[in-house]
N, CA, C and O of each residue as an XYZ file, in Angstrom:
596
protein
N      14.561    -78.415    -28.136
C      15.130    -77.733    -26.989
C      15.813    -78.732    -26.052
O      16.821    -78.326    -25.473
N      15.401    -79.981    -25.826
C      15.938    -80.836    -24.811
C      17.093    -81.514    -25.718
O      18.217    -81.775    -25.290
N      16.714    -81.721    -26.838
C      18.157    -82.216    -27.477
C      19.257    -81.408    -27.732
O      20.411    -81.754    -27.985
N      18.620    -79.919    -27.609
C      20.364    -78.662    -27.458
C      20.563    -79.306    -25.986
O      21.630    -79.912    -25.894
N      19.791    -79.307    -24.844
C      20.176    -79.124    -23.431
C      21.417    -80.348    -23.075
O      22.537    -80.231    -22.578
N      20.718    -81.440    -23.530
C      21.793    -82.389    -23.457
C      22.953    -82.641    -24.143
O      23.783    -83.463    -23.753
N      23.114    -81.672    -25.616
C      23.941    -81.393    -26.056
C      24.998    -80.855    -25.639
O      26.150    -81.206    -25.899
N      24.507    -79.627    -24.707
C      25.081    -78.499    -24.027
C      25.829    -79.842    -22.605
O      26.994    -80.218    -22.470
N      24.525    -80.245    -21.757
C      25.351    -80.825    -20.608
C      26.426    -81.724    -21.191
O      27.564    -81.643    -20.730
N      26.154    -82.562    -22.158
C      27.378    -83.219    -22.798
C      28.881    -82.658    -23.324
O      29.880    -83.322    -23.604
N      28.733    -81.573    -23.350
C      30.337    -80.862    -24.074
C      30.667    -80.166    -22.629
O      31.873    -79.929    -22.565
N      29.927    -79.749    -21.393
C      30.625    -79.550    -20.479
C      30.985    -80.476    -19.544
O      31.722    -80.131    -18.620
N      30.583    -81.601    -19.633
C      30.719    -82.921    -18.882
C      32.012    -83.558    -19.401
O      32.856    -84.055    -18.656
N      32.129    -83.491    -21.134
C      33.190    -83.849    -21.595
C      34.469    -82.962    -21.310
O      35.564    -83.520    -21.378
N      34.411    -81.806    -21.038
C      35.465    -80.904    -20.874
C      36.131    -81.280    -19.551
O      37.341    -81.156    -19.364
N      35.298    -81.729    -18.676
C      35.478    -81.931    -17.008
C      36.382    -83.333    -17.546
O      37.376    -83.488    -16.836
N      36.278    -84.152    -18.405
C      37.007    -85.591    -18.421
C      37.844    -85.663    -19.181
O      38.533    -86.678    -19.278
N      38.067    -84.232    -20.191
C      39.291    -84.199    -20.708
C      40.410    -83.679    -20.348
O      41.532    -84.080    -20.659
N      39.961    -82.214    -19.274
C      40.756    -81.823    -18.467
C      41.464    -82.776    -17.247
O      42.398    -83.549    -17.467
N      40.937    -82.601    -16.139
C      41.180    -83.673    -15.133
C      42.451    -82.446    -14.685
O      42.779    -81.354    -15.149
N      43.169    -83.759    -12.930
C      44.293    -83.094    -12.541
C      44.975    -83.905    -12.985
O      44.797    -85.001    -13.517
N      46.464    -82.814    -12.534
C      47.606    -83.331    -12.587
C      48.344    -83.433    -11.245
O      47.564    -83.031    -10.381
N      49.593    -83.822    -10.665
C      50.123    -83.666     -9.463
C      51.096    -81.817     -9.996
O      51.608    -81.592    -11.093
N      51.060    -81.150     -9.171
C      51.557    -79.776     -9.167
C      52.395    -79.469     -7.771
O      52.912    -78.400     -7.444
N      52.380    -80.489     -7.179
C      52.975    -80.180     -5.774
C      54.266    -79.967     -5.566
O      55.023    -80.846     -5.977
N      54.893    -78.711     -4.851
C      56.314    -78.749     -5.113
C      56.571    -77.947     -6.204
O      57.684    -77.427     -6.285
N      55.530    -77.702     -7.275
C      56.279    -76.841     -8.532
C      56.297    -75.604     -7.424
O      55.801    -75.317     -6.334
N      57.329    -74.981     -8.572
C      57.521    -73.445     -8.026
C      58.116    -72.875     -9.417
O      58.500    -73.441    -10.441
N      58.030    -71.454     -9.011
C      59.023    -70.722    -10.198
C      59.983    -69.776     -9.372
O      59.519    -68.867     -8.684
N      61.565    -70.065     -9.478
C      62.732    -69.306     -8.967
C      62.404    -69.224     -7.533
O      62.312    -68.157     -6.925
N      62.183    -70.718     -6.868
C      62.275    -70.789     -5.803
C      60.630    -70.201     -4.887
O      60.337    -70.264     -3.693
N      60.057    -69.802     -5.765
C      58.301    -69.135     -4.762
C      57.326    -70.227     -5.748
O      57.329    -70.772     -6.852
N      56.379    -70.089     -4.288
C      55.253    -70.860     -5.062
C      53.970    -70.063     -4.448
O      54.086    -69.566     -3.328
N      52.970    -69.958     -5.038
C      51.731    -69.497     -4.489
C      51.546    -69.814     -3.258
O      52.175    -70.682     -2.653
N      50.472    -68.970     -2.721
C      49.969    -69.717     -1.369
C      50.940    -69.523     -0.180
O      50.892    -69.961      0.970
N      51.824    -68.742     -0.804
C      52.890    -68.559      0.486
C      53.330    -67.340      0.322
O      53.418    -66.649     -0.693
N      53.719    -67.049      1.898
C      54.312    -65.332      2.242
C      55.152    -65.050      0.680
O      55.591    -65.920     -0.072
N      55.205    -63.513      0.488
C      55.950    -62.952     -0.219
C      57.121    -62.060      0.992
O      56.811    -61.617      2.098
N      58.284    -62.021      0.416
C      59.301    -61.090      0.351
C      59.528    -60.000     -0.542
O      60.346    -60.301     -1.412
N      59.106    -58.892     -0.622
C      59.701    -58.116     -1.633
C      61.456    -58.657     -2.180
O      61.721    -59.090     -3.302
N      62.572    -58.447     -0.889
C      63.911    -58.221     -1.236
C      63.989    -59.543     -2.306
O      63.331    -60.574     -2.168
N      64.908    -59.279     -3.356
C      65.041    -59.933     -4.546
C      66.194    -59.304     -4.704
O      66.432    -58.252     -4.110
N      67.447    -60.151     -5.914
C      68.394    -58.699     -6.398
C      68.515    -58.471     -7.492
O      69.570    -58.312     -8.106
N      66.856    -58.400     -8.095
C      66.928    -57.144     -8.986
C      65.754    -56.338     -8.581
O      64.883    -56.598     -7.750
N      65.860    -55.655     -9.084
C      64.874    -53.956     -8.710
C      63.791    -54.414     -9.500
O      63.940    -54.977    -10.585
N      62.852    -54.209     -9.036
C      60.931    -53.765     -9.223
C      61.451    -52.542    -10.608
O      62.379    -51.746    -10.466
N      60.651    -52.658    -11.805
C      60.778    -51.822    -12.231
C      58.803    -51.364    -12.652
O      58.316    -50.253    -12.864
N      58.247    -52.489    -12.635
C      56.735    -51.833    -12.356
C      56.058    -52.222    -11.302
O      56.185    -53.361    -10.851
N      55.309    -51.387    -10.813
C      54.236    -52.148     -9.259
C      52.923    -50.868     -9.675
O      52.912    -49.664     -9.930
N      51.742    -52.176     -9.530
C      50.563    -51.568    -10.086
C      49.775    -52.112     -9.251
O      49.992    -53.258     -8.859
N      48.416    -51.188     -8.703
C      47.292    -51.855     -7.954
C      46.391    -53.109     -8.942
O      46.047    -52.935    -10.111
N      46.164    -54.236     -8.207
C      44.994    -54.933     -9.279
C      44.387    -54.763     -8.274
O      44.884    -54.757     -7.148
N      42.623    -54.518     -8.692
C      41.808    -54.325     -7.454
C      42.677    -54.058     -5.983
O      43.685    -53.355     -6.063
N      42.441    -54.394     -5.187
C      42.907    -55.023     -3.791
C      44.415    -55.893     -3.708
O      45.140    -55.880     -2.714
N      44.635    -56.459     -4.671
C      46.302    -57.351     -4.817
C      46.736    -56.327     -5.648
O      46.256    -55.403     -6.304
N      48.525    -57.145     -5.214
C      49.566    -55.530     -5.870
C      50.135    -56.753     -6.928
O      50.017    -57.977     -6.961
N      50.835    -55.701     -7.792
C      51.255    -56.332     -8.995
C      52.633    -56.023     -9.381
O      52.707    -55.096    -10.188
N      54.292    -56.803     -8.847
C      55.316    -56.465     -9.015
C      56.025    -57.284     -9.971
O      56.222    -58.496     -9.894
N      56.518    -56.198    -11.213
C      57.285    -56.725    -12.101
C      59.135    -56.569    -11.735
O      59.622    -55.662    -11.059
N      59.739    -57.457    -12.243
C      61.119    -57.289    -11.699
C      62.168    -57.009    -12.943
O      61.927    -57.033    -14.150
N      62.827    -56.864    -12.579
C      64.294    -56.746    -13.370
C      64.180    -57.779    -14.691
O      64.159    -57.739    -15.922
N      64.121    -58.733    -13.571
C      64.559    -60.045    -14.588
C      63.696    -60.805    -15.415
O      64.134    -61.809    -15.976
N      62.477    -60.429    -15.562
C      61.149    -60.923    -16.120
C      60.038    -61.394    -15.235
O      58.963    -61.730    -15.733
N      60.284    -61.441    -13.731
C      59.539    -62.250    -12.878
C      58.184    -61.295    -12.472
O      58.419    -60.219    -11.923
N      57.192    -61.565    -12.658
C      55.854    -60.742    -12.008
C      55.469    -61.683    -11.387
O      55.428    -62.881    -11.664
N      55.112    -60.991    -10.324
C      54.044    -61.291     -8.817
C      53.088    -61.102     -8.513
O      53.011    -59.875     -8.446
N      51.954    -61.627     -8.177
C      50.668    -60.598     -7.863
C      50.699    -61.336     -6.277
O      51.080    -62.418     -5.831
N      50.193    -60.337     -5.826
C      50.166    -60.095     -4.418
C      49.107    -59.743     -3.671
O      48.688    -58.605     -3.456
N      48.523    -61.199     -3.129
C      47.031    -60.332     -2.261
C      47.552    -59.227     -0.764
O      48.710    -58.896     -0.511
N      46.326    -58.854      0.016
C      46.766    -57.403      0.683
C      47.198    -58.429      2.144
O      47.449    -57.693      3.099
N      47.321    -59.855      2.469
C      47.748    -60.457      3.166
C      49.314    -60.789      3.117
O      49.962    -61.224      4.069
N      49.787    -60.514      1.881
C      51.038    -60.668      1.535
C      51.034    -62.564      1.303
O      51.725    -63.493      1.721
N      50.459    -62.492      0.871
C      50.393    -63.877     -0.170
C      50.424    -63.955     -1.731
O      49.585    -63.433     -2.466
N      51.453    -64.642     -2.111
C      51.642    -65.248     -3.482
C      50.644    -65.476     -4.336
O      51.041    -66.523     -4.848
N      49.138    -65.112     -5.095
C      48.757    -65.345     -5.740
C      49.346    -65.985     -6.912
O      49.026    -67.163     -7.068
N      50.118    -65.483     -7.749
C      50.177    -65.791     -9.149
C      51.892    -65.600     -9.262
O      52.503    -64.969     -8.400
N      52.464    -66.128    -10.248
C      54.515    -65.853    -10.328
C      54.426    -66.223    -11.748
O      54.077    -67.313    -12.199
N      54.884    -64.893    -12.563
C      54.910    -65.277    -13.619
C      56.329    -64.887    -14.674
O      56.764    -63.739    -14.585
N      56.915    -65.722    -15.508
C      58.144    -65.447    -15.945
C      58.218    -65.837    -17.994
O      58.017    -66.855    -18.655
N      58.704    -64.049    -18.430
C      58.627    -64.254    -19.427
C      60.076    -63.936    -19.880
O      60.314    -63.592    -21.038
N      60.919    -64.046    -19.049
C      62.466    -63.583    -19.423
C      63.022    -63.808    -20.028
O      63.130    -64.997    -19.725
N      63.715    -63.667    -20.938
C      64.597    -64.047    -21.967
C      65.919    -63.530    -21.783
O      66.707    -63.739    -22.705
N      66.450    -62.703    -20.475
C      67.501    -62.858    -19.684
C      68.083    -63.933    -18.979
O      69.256    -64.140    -18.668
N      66.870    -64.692    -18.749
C      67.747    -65.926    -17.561
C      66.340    -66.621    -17.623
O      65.557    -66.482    -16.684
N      66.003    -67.402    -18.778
C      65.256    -68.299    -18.639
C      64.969    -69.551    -17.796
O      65.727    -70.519    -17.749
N      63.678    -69.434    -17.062
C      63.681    -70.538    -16.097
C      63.131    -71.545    -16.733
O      62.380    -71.435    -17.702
N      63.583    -72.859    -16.065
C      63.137    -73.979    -16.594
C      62.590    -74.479    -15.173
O      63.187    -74.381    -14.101
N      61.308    -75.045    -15.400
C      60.231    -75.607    -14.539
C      60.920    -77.171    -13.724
O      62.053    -77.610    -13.919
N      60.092    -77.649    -13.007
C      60.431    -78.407    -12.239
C      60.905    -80.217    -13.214
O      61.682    -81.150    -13.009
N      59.592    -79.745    -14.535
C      59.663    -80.732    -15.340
C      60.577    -80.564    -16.648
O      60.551    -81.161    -17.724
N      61.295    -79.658    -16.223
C      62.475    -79.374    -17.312
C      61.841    -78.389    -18.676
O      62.350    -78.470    -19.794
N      60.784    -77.565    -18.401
C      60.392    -77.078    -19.881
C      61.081    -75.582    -19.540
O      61.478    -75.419    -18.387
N      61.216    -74.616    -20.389
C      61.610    -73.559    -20.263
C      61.140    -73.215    -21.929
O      60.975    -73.878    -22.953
N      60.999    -71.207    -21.364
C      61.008    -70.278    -22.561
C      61.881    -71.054    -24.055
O      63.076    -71.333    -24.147
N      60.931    -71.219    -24.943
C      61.395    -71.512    -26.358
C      61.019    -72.880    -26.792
O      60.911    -73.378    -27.912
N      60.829    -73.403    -25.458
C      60.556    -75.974    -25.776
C      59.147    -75.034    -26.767
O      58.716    -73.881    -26.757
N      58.885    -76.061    -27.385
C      57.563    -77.154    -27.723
C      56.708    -77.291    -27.081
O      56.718    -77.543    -25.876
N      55.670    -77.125    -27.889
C      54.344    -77.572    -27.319
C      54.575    -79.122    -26.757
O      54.391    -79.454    -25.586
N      54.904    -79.782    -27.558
C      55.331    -81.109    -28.019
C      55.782    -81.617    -26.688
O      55.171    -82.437    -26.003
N      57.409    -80.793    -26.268
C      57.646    -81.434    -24.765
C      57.028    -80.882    -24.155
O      57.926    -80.651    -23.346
N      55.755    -80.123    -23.518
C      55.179    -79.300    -22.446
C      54.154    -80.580    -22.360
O      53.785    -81.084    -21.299
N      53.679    -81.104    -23.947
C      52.245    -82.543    -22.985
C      53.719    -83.806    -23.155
O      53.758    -84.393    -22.073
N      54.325    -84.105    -23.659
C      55.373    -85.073    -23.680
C      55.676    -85.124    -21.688
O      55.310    -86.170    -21.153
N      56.084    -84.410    -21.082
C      56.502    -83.733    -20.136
C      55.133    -84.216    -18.993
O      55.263    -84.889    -17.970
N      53.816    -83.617    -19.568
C      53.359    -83.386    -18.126
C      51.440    -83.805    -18.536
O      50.496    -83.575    -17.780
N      51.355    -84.524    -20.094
C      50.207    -85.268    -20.179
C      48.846    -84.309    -20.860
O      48.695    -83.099    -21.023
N      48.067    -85.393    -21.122
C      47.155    -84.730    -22.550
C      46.176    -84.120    -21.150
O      45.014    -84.024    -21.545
N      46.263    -83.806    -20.067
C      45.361    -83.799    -19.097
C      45.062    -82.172    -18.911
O      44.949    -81.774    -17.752
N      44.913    -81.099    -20.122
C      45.219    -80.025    -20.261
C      43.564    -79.377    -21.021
O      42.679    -79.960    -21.647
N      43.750    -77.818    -20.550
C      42.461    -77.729    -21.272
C      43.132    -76.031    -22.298
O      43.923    -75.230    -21.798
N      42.597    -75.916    -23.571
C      44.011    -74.651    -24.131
C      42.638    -73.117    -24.621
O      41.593    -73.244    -25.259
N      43.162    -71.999    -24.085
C      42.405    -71.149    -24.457
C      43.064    -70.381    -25.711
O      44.270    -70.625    -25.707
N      42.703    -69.534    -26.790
C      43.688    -68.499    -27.677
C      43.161    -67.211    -26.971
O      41.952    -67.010    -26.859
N      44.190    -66.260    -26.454
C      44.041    -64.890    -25.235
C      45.035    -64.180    -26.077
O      46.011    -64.903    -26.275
N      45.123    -63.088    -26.605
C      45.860    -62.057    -27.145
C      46.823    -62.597    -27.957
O      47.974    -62.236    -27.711
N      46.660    -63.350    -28.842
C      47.510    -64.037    -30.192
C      48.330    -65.325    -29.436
O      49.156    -65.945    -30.106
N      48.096    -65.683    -28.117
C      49.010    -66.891    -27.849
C      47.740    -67.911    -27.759
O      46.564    -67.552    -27.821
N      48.104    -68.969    -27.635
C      47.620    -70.554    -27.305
C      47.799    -70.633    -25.894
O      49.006    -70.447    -25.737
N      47.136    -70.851    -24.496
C      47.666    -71.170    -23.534
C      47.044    -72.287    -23.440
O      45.885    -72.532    -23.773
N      48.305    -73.399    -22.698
C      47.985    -74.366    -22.213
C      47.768    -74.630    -20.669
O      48.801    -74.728    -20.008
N      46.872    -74.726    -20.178
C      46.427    -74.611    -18.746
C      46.620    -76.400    -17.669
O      45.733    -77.233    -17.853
N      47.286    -76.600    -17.096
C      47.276    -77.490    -15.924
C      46.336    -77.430    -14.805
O      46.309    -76.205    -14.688
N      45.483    -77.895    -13.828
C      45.324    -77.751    -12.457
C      45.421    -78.673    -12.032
O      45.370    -79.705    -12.702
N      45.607    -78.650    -10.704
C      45.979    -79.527     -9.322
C      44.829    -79.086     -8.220
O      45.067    -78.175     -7.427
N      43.382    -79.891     -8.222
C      42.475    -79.428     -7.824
C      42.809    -79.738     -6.120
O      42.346    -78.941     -5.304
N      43.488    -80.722     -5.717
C      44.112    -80.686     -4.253
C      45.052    -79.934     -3.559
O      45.149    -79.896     -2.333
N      45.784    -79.303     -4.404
C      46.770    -78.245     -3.945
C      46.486    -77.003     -4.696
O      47.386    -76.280     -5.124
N      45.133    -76.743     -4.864
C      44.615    -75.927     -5.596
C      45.588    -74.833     -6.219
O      45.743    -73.737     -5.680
N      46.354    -75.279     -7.612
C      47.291    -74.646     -8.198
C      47.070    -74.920     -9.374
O      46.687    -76.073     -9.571
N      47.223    -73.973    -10.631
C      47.251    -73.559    -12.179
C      48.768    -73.587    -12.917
O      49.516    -72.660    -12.603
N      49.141    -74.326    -13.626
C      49.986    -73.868    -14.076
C      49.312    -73.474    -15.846
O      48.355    -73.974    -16.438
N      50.073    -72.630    -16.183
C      49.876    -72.251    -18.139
C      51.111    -72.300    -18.252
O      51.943    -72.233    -17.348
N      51.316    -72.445    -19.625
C      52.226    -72.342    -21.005
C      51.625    -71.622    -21.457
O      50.450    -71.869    -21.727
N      52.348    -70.124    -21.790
C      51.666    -69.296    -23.148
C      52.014    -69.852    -24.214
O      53.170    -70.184    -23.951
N      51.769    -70.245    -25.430
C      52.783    -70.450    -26.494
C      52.154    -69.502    -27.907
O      51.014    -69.250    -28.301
N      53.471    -69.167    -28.377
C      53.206    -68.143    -30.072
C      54.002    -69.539    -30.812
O      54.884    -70.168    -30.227
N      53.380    -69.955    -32.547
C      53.944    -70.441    -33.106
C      54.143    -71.936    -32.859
O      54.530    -72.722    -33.725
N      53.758    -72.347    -31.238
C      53.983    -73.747    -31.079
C      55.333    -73.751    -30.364
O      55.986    -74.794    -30.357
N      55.827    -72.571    -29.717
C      57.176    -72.533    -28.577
C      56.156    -71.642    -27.204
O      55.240    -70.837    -27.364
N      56.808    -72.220    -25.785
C      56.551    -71.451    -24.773
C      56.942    -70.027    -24.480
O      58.172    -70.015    -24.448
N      56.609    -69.182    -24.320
C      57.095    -67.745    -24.296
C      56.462    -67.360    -22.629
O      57.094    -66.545    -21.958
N      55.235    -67.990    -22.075
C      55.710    -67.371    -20.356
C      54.624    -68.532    -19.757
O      53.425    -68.699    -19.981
N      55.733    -69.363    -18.765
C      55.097    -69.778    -17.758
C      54.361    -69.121    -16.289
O      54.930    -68.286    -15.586
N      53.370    -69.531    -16.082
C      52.779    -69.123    -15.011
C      52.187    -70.190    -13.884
O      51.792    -71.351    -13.999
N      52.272    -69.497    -13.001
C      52.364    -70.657    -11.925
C      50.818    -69.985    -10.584
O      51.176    -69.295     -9.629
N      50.033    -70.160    -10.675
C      48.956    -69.093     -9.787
C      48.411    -70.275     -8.802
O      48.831    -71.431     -8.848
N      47.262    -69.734     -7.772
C      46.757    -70.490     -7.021
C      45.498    -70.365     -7.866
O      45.027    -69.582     -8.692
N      45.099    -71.779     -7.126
C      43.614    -71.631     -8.346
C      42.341    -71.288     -7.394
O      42.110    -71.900     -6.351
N      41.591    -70.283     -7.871
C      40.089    -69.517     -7.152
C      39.482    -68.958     -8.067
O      38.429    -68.364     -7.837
C-alpha cells in the first residue's frame, strides 16, 4: 500500500514538472483576451447564444465563440474558422503541426484525448491564462484562449 502511495505521489509530482508555465501575456485571439470587458458589437452576427450555467455562450458568424460570465467578462475565446483563419501571437494557425505548436512555444505542455482530438494545453499560472491546440491527425483545428479557474 505505501509503495502504490508513493507511486501515486510520484506521477503527480512528475506531471507538475513536466507541465510548468509558459509566458501568455499579451496573447489574445482577434484582438480580445480573457479577463476583460466584452462587447457584443462585432461585424458578423451571433448565430448561436446559449446559457452555460450562469455565463452566456456566443457563437459568431465567423467561427469565434465567447463565453461570458454574468459580469460581462471574457472567460474563454475560441476559434475554429476555416473562413478567416487566425493565426496566434506565435504565428500558429488552423491546419500548422503539432510539430510547430511545441517548435513555437516549448515541451512545457500537458495533452488530454476529448472527443477524437489531442489537445494540447499551455498555462500562465501569473496571468492566470490557458491556452489549447485541439489537434485531429497531428494539424490544429481550434485554438482556445480561456482564463484559468
Amino acid at each position: 500500500m505505501k509503495k502504490i502511495l508513493i507511486f501515486i505521489s510520484f506521477l503527480i509530482f512528475a506531471g507538475y514538472l513536466r507541465v510548468g508555465d509558459i509566458d501568455l501575456s499579451g496573447q489574445e485571439l482577434y484582438g480580445y483576451q480573457p479577463n476583460t470587458p466584452f462587447g457584443k458589437e462585432r461585424a458578423y452576427s451571433i448565430v448561436e447564444e446559449e446559457n452555460i450555467g450562469t455565463n452566456l455562450s456566443l457563437r459568431y458568424e465567423d467561427g469565434i465563440r465567447f463565453i461570458v460570465s454574468p459580469d460581462n467578462i471574457i472567460l474563454s475565446i475560441e476559434t475554429r474558422s476555416e473562413m478567416k483563419p487566425f493565426e496566434s501571437r506565435d504565428g500558429i494557425r488552423q491546419g500548422d503541426s503539432v510539430d510547430k505548436v511545441i517548435n513555437k512555444l516549448g515541451k512545457k505542455y500537458s495533452t488530454l484525448i476529448e472527443q477524437g482530438a489531442k489537445i494540447y494545453t499551455y498555462q500562465d499560472s501569473k496571468n492566470q491564462l490557458i491556452q489549447e491546440f485541439w489537434t485531429v491527425d497531428g494539424k490544429v483545428q481550434i485554438i482556445r484562449l480561456k482564463r484559468k479557474d
